[in-house]
Structure formats: C-alpha cells, structure tokens
C-alpha positions as CSV (number, residue, x, y, z in Angstrom):
1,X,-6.4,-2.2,21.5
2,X,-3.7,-0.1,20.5
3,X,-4.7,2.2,17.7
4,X,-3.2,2.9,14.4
5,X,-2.2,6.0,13.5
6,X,-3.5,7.3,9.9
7,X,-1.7,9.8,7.6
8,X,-4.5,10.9,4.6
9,X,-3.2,12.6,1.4
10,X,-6.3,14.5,-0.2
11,X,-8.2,14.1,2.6
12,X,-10.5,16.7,0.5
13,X,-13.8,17.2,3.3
14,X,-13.2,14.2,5.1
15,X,-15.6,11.3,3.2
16,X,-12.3,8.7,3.2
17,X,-11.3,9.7,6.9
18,X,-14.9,9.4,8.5
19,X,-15.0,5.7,7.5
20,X,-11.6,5.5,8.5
21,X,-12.7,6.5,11.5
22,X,-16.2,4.9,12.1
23,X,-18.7,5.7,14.8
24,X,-21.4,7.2,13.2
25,X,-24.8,5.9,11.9
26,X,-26.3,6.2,8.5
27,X,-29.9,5.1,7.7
28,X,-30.1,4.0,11.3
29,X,-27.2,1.5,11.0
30,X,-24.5,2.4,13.5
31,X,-21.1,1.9,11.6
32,X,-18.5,0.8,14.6
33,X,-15.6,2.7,15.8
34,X,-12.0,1.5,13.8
35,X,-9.2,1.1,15.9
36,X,-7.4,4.6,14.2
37,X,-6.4,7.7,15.1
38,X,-6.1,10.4,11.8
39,X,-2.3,12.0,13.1
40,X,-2.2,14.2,9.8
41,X,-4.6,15.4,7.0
42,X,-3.6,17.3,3.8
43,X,-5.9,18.6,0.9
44,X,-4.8,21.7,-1.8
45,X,-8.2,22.4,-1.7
46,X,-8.7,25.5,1.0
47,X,-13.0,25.0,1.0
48,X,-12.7,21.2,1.6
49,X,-10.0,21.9,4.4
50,X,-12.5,24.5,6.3
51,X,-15.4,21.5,5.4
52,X,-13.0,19.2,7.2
53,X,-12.0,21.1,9.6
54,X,-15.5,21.7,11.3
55,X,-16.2,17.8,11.2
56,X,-12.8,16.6,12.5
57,X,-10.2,17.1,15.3
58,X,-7.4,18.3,13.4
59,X,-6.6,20.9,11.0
60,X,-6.0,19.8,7.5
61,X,-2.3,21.0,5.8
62,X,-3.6,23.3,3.1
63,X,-0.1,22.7,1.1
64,X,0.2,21.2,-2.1
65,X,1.5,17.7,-0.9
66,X,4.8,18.1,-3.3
67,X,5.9,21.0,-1.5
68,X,5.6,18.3,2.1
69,X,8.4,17.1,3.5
70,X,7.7,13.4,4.2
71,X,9.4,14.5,7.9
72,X,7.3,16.6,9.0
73,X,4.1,14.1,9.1
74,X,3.8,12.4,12.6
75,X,4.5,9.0,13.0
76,X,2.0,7.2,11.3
77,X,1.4,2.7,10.7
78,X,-1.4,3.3,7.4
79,X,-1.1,5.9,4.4
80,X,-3.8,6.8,2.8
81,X,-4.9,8.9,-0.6
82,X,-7.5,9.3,-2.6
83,X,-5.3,11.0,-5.0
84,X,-6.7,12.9,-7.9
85,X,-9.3,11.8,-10.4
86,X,-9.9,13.9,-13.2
87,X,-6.8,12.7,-15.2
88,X,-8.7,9.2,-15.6
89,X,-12.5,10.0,-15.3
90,X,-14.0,8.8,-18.3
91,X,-16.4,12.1,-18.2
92,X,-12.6,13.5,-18.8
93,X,-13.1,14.3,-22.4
94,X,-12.7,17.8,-22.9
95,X,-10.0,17.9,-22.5
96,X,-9.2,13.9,-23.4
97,X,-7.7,11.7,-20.4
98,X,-4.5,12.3,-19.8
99,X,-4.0,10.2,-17.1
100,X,-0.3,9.9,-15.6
101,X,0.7,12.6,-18.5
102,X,-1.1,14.9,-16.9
103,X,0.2,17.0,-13.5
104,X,-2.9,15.9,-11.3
105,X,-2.3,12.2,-13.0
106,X,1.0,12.2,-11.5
107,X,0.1,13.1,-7.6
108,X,0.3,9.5,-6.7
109,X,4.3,9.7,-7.3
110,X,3.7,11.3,-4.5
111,X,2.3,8.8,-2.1
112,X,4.7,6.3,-3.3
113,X,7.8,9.3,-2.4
114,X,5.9,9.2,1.4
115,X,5.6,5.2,1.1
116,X,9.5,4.9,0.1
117,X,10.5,7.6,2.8
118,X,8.6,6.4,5.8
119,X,7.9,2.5,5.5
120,X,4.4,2.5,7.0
121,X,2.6,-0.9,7.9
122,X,0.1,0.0,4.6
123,X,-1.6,1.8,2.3
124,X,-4.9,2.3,0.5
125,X,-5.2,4.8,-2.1
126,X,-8.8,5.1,-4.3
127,X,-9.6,6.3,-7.7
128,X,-12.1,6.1,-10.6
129,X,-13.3,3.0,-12.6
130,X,-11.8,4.8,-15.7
131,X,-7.9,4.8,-14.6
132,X,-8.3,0.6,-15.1
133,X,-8.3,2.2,-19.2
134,X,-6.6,5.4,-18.9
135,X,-3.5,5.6,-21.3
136,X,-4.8,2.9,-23.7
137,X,-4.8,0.5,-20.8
138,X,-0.6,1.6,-20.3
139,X,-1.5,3.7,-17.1
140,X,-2.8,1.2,-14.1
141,X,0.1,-1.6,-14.9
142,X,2.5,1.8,-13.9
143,X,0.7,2.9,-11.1
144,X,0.5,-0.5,-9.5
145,X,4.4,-1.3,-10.4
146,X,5.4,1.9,-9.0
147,X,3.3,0.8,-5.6
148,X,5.2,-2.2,-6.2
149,X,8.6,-0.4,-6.0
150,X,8.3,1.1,-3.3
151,X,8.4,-2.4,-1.0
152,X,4.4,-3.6,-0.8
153,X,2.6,-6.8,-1.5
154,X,-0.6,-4.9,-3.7
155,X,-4.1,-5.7,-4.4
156,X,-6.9,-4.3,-5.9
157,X,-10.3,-4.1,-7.0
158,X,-13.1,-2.4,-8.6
159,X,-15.9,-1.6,-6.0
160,X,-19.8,-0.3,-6.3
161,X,-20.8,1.8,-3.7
162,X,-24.5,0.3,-4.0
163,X,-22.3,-3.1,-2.6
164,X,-22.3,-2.3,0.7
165,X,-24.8,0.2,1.8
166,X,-25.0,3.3,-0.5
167,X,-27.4,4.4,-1.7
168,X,-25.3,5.4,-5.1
169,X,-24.6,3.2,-8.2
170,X,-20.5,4.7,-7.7
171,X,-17.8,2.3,-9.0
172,X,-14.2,3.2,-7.9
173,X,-10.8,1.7,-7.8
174,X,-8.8,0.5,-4.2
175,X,-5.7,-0.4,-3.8
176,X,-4.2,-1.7,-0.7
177,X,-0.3,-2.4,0.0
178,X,1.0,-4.2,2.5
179,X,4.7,-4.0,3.3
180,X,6.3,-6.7,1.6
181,X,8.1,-8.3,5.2
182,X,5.1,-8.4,6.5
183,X,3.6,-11.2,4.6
184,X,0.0,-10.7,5.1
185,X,-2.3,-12.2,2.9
186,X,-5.1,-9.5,2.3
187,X,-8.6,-9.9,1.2
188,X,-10.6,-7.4,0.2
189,X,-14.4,-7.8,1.9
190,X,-17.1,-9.3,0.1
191,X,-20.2,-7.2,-1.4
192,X,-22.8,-7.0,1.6
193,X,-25.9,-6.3,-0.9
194,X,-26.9,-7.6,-4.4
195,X,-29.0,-5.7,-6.7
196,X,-31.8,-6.7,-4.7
197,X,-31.5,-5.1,-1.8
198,X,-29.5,-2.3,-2.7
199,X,-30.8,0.9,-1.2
200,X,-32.8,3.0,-3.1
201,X,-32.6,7.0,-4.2
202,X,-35.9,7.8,-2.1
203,X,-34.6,6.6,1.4
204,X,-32.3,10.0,1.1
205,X,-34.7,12.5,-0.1
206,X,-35.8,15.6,1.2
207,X,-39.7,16.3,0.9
208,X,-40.2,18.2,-2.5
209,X,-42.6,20.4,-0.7
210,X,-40.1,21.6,1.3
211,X,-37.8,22.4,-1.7
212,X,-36.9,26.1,-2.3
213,X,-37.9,26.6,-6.2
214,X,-34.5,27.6,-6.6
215,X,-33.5,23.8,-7.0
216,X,-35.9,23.2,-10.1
217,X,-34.8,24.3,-13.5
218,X,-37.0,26.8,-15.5
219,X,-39.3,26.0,-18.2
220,X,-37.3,27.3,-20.9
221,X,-34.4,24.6,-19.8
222,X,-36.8,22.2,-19.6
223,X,-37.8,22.6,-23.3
224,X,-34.3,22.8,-24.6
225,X,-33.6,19.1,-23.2
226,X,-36.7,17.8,-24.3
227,X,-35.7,18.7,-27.8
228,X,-32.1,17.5,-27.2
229,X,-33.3,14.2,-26.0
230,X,-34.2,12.5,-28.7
231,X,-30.8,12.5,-30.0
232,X,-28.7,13.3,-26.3
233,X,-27.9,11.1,-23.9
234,X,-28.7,13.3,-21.6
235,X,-31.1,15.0,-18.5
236,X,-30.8,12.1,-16.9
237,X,-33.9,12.1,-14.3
238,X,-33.2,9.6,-11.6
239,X,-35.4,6.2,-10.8
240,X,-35.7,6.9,-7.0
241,X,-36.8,3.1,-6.3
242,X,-32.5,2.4,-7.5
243,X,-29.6,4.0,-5.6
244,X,-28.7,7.1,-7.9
245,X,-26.0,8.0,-10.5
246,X,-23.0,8.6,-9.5
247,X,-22.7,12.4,-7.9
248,X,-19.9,14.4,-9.8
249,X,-18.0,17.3,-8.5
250,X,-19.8,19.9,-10.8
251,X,-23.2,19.3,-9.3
252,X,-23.3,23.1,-8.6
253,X,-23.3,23.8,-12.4
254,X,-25.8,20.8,-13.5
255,X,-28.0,21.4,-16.6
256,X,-30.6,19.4,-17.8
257,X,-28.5,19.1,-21.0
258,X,-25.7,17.3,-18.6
259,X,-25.0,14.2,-18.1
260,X,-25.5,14.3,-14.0
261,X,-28.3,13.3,-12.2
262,X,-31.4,15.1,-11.3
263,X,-34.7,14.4,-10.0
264,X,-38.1,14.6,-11.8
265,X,-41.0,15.6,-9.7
266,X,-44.5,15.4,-11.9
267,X,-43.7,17.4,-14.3
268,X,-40.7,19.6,-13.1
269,X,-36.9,19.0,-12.8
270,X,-34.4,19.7,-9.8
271,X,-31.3,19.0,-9.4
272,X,-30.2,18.2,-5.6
273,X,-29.4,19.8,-2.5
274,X,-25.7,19.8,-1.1
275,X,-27.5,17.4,2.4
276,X,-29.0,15.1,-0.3
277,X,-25.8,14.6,-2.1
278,X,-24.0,14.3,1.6
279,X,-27.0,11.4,2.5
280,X,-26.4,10.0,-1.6
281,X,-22.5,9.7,-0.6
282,X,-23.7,8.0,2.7
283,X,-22.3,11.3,5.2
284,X,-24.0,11.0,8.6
285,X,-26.7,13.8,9.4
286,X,-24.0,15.0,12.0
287,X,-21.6,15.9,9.4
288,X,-21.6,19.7,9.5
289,X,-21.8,21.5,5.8
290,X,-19.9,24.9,5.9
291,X,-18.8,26.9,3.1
292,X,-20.9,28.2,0.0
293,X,-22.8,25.7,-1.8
294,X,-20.8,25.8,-4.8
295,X,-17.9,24.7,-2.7
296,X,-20.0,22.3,-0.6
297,X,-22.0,20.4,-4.0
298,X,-17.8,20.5,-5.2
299,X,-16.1,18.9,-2.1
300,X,-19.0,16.7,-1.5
301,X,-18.7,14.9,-5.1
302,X,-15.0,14.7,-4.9
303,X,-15.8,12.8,-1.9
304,X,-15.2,8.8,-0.5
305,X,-18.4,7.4,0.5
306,X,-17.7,7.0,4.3
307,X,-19.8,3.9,4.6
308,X,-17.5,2.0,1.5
309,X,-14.3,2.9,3.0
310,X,-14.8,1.9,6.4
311,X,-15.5,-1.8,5.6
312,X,-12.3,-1.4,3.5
313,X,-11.2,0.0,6.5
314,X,-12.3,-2.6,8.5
315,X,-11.1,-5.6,6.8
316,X,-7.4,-3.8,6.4
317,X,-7.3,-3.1,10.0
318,X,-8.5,-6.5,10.9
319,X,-5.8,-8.1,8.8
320,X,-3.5,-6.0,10.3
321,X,-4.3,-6.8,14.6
322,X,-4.8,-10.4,13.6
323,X,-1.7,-10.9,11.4
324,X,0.8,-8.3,13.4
C-alpha cells in the first residue's frame, strides 16, 4: 500500500506524529504501523524540536510557521496541526482567554493559508475542550467556517483520552477536513473503553522507593495547602485506581497550591517524573527524553497522546484507501 505523505504543523516533541505513525507498543498492546510517511515537521519551540529530533527520522523546521513558505514543504496528501492552546485553555485566566484575539489564537490562519495553497487530500488539527467556549462561544463557529473556506467537508468532536487507552482523564478537540471533491463521508471512531475499564494512574507509576526525594514537596508546602484547602480547590492528589488529571505544560513549576496533579504517598506529596508524565500521555518506553527536565515536563504536556491520535489516524487513513 502506497503511503501517504504527512506535513505536521506544531509538531512540538512528536506525541501527534508517533500515532500518526504507529508501530510501537504501550502497556504491552502493539499499536500497528499507519500507512504514512511524516515528509515535514515544524515546531517554534527549539527544546521540543531537539526532543523530536532524537525520536524521529527528520529534523523539525525550527521557524515560526508564518515566516514558511507553503512551497517549500514537500509534497504532502494529509496536513496536520495541533495548533496552539493557551489562547482557549480554560486554565487561561490570567491573563483571560483570548482566543482568536490573541497572536497564538490566530496560528490556525495559518494551516488554513497551507490548506488553500496546497489542496491536500485532508486535514486534522486538535485543540482544548475550552476553544468549543472561547470568545463567548463566537470563536469555534470562525475556526470551523474558516476550515470551511478553504475547500473541506469538516467534522469534529470532543474526545477523552481515557476513551481509548490512556491512562489520562484528557478531553480535546479534533477536527478533520476532507476536500470537498472528494466526497468522503467521515466518521470519527467510536470510544474503545467506558469508565469501567479505563486504565488506571497506577499501571504508569514508578516505584516510590525508587523516587529521588527531590520529587516530594517539603513539609512547610505541605502545611501551607493543607491550610488553603479548606477553602482552595486545590493540591489535587491523584486516585491512582482512575486514569489521572490531565498533565499541563507547567508540570515543572507544580505547587501543592496548584491546580495540577500530584501524587500522595502515606503521608508525603510528589509531583511526577518527566517518564511518568511520557507513560500518563501514553509515549512508548522507547521514546527517548533529551533536554532539561524543565523543557522535557514542558514539551511533554503540550503533547498529543500518541495512542488517541493514531486511531484518529487510523480511521482517517482508512477512509481515505477505501474511499480514494
């Protein structure tokens, strides 16, 4: 089977474009090779580039992705584009959303430039749960007619990671275009777990014993949330028999007086190690962590789970090689 080449925007470490890819396992389940081939990667970010870089077969473009040339991408049949978040997040409050009025919030005029210019077969592009009310509600209706605009039949849907597979309670956004002579009637794939069987925290753990104490927080922060708490929503010590919270970018600056998640071991509090936030995003143990933590706990949180996006992958491919 002739494979489809792949263009990714944001490609940030590589989450979106390993389950583009496929062929790896996670919690012993072997997640097939797609019929892709990644032709071009792009991320602004110069820590997730070297991250992606050691885990993948091409060198990312380091380039702000307004400054690219829609020419001087290879030849590509699928666009892809996790583009920016923070704009919509609803932990976005200082300062307040912004959403398409903000710079970042307007990066995805930039897929729909590359869409316009180069007519590939598709796209998919991903963001948070909180564009859906970004704006007052006023900014997913303009994203999605501007998708429209540039010549694609679009769908979307709100996933959760813990759906299919991951071990992470993480609700986020596709959208998949297909060009409109095309005709294909797309369907996005159906959740593979209920809350049942989703997987839990503990699966991805690291022994405590073998935890450097440089993970747990001292006394004195523990004190200062337990005073906070009764009127805070916050220190939010995980259930490790559920999949987790969702992991955030800032995970390298987490307080107990934060709203990310951390762990509670008897009586102590640690937040996680950059593998354990890799395993909670559902990264193979074969994907290589380079770089300083801080930039790894960043990259990593910023991150597609692998194991969602490639059975978006999967069903997007399928549609095409069945319908082309």
């Amino acid at each position: 089977m002739e494979k489809l080449k792949v263009a990714s925007l944001f490609c940030g470490c590589g989450g979106s474009d390993l389950g583009l890819e496929g062929g790896f396992y996670f919690l012993d389940k072997f997640y097939n090779t797609n019929p892709v081939e990644i032709v071009y990667a792009n991320d602004i970010e110069t820590n997730a580039c070297k991250i992606y870089e050691e885990n993948f077969k091409i060198k990312p473009d380091n380039r702000d992705i307004r400054e690219v040339h829609s020419n001087e991408i290879p030849d590509f049949d699928i666009l892809v584009g996790g583009f920016p978040c923070q704009s919509f997040s609803i932990v976005a409050q200082n300062p307040v959303r912004l959403g398409y009025k903000d710079e970042k919030g307007k990066l995805f005029f930039e897929m729909c430039r590359i869409l316009k210019e180069r007519k590939p077969l598709c796209f998919i592009a991903e963001n948070v749960k909180g564009i859906l009310s970004a704006n007052n509600r006023k900014a997913f209706p303009l994203i999605i007619n501007e998708f429209e605009k540039c010549g694609y039949n679009v769908h979307y849907k709100l996933f959760n990671a813990a759906n299919y597979g991951v071990p992470q309670k993480r609700e986020r956004v596709f959208i998949v275009g297909y060009r409109k002579d095309l005709k294909f009637d797309y369907s996005f794939p159906e959740p593979v777990f209920d809350e049942e069987a989703f997987v839990p925290l503990k699966k991805v753990l690291i022994d405590s014993k073998k935890i450097d104490k440089k993970y747990y927080f001292s006394p004195k922060a523990v004190e200062g949330m337990q005073r906070a708490r009764a009127k805070m929503n916050k220190g939010r010590e995980q259930d490790v028999t559920r999949p987790c919270n969702t992991v955030g970018a800032h995970l390298a600056k987490v307080s107990l007086n934060s709203t990310d998640p951390v762990l509670k071991i008897g009586q102590n509090y640690r937040r996680f190690l950059p593998r354990e936030v890799a395993r909670i995003q559902s990264f193979p143990e074969t994907f290589k962590l380079v770089c300083s933590e801080a930039a790894q706990y960043k990259a990593l949180g910023n991150a597609i789970p692998p194991v969602l996006m490639w059975h978006i992958t999967k069903s997007v491919v399928e549609k095409i090689n069945k319908d082309k």
